[in-house]
C-alpha positions in Angstrom: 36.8 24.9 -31.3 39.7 22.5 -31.2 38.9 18.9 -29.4 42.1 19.7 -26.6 39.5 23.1 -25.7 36.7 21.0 -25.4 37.9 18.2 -23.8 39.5 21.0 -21.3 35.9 22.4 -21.2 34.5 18.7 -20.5 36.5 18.7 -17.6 35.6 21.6 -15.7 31.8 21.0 -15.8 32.8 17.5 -14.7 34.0 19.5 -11.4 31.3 21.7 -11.3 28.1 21.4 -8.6 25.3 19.7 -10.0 27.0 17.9 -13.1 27.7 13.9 -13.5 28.5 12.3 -16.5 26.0 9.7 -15.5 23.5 12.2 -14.1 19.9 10.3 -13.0 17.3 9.9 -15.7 14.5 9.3 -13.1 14.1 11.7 -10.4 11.5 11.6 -6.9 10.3 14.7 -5.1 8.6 13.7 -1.8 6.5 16.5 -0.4 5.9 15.7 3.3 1.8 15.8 4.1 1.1 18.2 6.9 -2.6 18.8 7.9 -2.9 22.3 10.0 0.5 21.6 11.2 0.4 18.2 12.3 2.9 15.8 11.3 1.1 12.6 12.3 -0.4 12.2 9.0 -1.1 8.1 7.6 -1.8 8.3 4.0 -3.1 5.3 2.6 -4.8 5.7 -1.2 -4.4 7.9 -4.2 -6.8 7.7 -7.2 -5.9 9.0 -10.6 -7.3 12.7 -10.0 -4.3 12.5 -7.3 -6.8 12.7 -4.0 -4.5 11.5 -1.1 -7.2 9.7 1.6 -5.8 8.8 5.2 -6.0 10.0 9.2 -4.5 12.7 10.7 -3.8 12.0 14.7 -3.6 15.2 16.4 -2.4 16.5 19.8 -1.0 14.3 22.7 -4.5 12.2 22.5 -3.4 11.5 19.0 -7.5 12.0 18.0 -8.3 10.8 15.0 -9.6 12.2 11.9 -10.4 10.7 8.3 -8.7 13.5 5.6 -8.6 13.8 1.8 -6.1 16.0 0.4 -6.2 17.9 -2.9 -3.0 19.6 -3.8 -2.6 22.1 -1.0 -6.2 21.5 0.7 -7.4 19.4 3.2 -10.6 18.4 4.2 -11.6 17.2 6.9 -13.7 13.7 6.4 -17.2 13.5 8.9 -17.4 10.6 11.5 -20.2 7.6 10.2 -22.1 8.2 13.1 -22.7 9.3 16.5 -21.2 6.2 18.2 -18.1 5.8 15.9 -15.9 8.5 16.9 -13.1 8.5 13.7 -13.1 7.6 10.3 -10.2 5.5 9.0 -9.9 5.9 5.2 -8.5 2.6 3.1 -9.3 3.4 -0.8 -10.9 5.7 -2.7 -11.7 5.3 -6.7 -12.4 7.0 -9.4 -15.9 8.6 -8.7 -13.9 9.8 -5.4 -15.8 7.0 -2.9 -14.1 6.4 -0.1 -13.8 3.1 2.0 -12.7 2.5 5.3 -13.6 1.5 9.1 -14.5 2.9 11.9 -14.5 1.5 15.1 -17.6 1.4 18.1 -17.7 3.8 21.0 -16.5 1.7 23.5 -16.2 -1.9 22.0 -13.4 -3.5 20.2 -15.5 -3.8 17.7 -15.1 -2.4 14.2 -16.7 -2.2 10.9 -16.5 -0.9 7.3 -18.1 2.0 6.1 -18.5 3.5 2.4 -18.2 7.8 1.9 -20.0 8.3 -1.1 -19.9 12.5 -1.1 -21.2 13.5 2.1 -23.1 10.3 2.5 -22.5 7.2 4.0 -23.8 3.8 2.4 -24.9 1.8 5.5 -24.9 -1.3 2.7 -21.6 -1.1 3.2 -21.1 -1.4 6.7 -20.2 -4.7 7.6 -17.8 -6.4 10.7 -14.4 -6.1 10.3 -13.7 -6.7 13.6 -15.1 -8.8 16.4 -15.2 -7.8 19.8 -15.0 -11.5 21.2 -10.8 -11.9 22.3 -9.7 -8.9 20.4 -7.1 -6.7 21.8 -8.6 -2.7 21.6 -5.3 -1.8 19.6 -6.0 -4.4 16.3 -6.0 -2.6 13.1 -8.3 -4.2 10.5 -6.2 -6.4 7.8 -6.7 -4.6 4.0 -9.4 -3.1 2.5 -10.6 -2.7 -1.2 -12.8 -0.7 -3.2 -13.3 -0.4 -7.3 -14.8 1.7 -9.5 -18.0 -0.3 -9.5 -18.7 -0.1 -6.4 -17.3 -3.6 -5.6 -15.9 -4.1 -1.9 -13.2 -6.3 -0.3 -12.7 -6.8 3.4 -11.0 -9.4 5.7 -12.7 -9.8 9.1 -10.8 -10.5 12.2 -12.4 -12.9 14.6 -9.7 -13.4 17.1 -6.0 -12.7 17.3 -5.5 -16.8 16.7 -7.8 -16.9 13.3 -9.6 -17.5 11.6 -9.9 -14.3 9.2 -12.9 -14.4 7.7 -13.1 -13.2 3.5 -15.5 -11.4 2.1 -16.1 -9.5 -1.9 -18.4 -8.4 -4.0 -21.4 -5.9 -4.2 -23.7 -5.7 -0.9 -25.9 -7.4 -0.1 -24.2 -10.1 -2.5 -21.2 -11.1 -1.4 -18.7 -14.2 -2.0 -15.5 -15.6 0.0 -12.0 -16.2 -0.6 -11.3 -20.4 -0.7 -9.9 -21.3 2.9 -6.7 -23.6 2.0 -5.2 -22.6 5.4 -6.0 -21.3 8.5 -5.7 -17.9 7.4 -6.6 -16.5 4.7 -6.7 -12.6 3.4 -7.5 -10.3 0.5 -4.9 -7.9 -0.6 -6.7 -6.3 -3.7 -9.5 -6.9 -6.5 -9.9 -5.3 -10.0 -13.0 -3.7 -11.3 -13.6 -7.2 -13.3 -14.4 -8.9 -10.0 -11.5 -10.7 -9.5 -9.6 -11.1 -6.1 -6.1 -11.7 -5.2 -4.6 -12.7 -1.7 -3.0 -15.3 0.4 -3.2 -18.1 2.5 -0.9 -19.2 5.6 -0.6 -20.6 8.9 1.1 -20.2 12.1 4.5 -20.7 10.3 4.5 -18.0 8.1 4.5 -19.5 5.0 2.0 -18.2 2.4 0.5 -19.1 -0.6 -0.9 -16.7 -3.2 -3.8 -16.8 -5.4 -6.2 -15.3 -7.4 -9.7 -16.0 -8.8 -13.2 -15.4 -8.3 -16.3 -17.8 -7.2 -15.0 -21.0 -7.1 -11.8 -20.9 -10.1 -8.9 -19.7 -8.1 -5.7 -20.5 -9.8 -2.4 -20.9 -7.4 0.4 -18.1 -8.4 4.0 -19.6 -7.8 6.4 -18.4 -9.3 9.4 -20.8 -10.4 12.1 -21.2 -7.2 9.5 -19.5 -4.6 9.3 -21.0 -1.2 7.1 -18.2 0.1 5.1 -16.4 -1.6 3.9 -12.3 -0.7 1.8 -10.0 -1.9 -1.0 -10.5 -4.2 -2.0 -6.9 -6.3 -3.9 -7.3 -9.4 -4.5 -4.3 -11.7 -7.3 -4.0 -14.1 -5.4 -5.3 -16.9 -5.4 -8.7 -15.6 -1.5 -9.1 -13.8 -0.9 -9.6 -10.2 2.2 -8.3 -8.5 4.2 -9.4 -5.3 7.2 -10.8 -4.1 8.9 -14.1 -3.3 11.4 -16.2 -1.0 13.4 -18.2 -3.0 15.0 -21.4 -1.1 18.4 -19.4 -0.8 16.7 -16.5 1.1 16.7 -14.3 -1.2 13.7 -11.7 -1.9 12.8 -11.1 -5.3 9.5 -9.1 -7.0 7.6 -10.5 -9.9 5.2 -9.8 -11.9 2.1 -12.6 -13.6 0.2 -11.9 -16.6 -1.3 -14.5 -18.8 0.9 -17.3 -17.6 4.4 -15.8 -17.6 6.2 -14.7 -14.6 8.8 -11.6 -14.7 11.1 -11.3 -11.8 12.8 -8.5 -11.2 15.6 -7.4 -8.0 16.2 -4.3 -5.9 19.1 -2.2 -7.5 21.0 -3.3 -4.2 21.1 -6.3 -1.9 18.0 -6.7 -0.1 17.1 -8.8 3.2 13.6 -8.4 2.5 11.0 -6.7 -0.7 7.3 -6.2 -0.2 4.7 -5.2 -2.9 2.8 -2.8 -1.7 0.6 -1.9 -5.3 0.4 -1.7 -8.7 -1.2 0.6 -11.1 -2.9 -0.6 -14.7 0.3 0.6 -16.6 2.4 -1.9 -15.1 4.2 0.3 -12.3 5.4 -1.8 -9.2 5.7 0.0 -5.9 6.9 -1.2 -2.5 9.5 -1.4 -0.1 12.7 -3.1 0.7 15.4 -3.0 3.3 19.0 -3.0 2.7 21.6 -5.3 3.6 24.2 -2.5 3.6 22.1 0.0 5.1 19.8 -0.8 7.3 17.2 1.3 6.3 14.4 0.8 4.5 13.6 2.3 1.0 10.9 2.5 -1.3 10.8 1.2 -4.9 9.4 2.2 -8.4 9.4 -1.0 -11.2 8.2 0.6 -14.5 8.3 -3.2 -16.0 11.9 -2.5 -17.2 14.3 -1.3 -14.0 13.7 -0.6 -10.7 14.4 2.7 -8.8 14.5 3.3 -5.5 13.6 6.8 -3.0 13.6 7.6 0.3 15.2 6.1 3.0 13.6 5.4 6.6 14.8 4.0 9.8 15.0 0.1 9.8 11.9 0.0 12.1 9.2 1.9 9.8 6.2 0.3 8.4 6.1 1.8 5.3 3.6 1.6 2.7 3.7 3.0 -0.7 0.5 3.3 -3.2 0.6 4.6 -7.1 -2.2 5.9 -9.4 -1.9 5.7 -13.1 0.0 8.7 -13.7 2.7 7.7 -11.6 2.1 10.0 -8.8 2.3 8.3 -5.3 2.2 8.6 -1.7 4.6 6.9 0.8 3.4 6.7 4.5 6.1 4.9 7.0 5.4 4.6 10.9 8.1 5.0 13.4 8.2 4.9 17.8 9.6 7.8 18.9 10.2 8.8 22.8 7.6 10.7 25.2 5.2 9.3 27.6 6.3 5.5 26.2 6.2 4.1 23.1 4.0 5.6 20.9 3.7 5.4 17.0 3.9 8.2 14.5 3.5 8.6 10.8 4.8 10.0 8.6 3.5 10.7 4.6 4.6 12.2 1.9 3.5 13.1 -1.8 5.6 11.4 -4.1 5.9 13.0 -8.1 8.1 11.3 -10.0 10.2 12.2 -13.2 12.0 11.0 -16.1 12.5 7.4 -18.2 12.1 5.3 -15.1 8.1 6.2 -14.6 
């Protein structure tokens, strides 16, 4: 075959559906959760056999129910205990322990609970929240669990702080430093360690990460405001920065150096939201020419975004080590007032950019 026939040949497929001469080399397929037809589904770990742990709210009471999902079955998650009514899963290991919260029949009050099988490990229940000044409606601030059995929890005292720190195995725990009025956890590795931040009333924060009493201050160079704070088991720590322009930018630490790395489009804010041992970055960000927000894959080389969700969403996204994620984003929508849904998905990724 001459080169005029296939250049001419070059050209058609160029028209053809499908084909692109710079066709994607990393590829997303979200699968959207659904639990006996309910939509309302908040998925908020994944461990590296790919469980998916989170609540389902069902009906227009939007009752609550703890879940893990296997592939295509659900299971419903029992209550801790005749006065806590739901079970709010946080994380779940390896050995398939889950930790969350559950909060007291009538009371404000709150605390953590660990689901080891059918089981749950009342050494593990401690306050997460107070009832003393504490609006019914407060979530509990991050939670942690590792493969050892270790535990992280922040516990909210009142609405104007302090958060109180706690990590460790029960009934021997240790605090996170308090260099500010507030101060939470955001994740800790199976070697102990604990990373999080500190701030106050003006919203700046601090980062750092330690155990016992050596925490070392992570700033990386030009940051004005630092977020974030997730440390894999290999020792780095992930999360994102202000720079004194504005600007958002996402970085990764790891025996002293700090890698930096931007959205693959203008961005008017980025937020870590984990970080898996082989060095995959996940999160969000929100465009400035769209104004939606979008989630993000760093593989420690480029970053690649999926999805796309209205400006308002809370979205979280969490990884295991095989690249497999799930992406839950909350959203208002219109009834009987303002009411807020979620919405999950199973995330599977493909191609050079996992």
């Amino acid at each position: 075959m001459n080169s005029r026939k296939i250049a001419l040949l070059a050209a058609l497929a160029a028209c053809a559906p499908g084909f692109s001469a710079h066709a994607k080399t990393t590829r997303f397929s979200l699968k959207q959760l659904l639990v006996a037809g309910d939509d309302n589904v908040q998925a908020t770990a994944i461990n590296d056999s790919g469980v998916i742990v989170g609540t389902v709210y069902a009906g227009i009471t939007d009752a609550a129910t703890g879940i893990s999902i296997v592939g295509n079955t659900t299971t419903l998650l029992p209550a801790p205990s005749s006065v806590t009514p739901a079970f709010y899963p946080r994380a779940i290991n390896a050995n398939g322990d889950i930790f969350g919260w559950g909060r007291l029949t009538g009371s404000a009050a709150a605390q953590s609970y660990l689901l080891q099988g059918t089981t749950y490990n009342t050494a593990y229940q401690r306050p997460v929240i107070e009832p003393s000044n504490i609006a019914a409606d407060v979530v509990p601030p991050p939670m942690g669990l590792t493969s050892k059995g270790e535990i992280f929890f922040n516990t909210i005292y009142s609405l104007s702080g302090p958060v109180g720190t706690s990590y460790g195995i029960p009934p021997h725990f240790r605090q996170y430093p308090s260099m500010n009025r507030f101060n939470t956890i955001e994740s800790i590795n199976n070697d102990g360690i604990v990373a999080g931040t500190s701030f106050s009333f003006s919203g700046l924060r601090t980062m750092y990460e330690g155990q016992g009493k050596n925490f070392t201050q992570v700033l990386p160079p030009g940051s004005i405001n630092t977020l974030g704070g997730f440390l894999n088991n290999k020792g780095a720590i992930a999360g994102s920065y202000i720079d004194s322009t504005n600007a958002y930018h996402g970085f990764v630490f790891q025996s002293g150096t700090y890698t930096t790395f931007d959205m693959p489009e203008a961005a008017s804010k980025v937020f870590v939201t984990g970080f898996s041992d082989k060095g995959r970055v996940v999160g969000y960000y929100v465009s400035v020419t769209n104004p939606h927000i979008h989630a993000f894959l760093y593989n420690g080389t480029t970053v690649s975004s999926f999805g796309s969700f209205p400006q308002y969403n809370n979205v979280d996204v969490v990884i295991n080590n095989h690249a497999l994620m799930a992406v839950s984003s909350q959203w208002p929508y219109l009834g009987n007032g303002p009411i807020n849904k979620y919405v999950s998905y199973r995330v599977t990724c493909s191609g050079v950019g996992c």
